[in-house]
ZAMARGU-4260 file (C-alpha; in steps of 0.2 Angstrom, whole numbers, plus 5000, padded with zeros to 4 digits):
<rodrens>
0) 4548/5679/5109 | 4564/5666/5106 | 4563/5671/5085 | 4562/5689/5089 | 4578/5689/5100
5) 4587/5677/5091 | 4584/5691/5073 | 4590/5706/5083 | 4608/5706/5072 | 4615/5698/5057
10) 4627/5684/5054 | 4644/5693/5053 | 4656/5686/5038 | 4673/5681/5043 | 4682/5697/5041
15) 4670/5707/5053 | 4673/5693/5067 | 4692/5696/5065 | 4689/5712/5068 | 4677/5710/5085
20) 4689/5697/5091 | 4705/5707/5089 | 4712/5700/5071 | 4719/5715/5068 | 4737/5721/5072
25) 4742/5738/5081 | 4755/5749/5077 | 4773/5744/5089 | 4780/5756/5099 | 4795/5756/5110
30) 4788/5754/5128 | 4798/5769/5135 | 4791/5782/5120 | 4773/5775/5124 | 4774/5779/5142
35) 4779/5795/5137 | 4766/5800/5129 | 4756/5795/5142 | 4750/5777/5137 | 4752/5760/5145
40) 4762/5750/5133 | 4758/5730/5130 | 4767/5714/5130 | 4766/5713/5110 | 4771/5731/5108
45) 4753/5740/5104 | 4752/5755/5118 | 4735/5758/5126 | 4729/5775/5125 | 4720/5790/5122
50) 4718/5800/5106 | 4733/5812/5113 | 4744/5798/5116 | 4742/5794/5097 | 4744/5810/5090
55) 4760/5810/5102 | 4765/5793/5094 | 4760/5796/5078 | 4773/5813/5077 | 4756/5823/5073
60) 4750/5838/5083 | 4736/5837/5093 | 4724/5852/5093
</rodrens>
């Protein structure tokens, strides 16, 4: 039983770790834009939010 549960994934290379654990960077954003645009901006610059939020960031429109 131990075997089977310990063969349910695969060994992740180092690059697919960096990406589980966050090694990636986010787009910056000035705090006051992110809020309006609805998000919740962060410490390092990255702004928390939804798909709208993004658009709205990004310039794009949202449909």
């Amino acid at each position: 039983m131990k075997k089977q549960i310990l063969d349910l994934g695969k060994t992740l290379n180092r690059e697919e770790q960096k990406q589980i654990n966050g090694g990636f960077s986010c787009p910056t954003y000035d705090a006051s834009h992110c809020i309006l645009c609805g998000g919740h901006p962060l410490s390092n610059g990255c702004c928390l939010g939804t798909k709208e939020t993004h658009m709205c960031l990004s310039g794009g429109i949202f449909e």
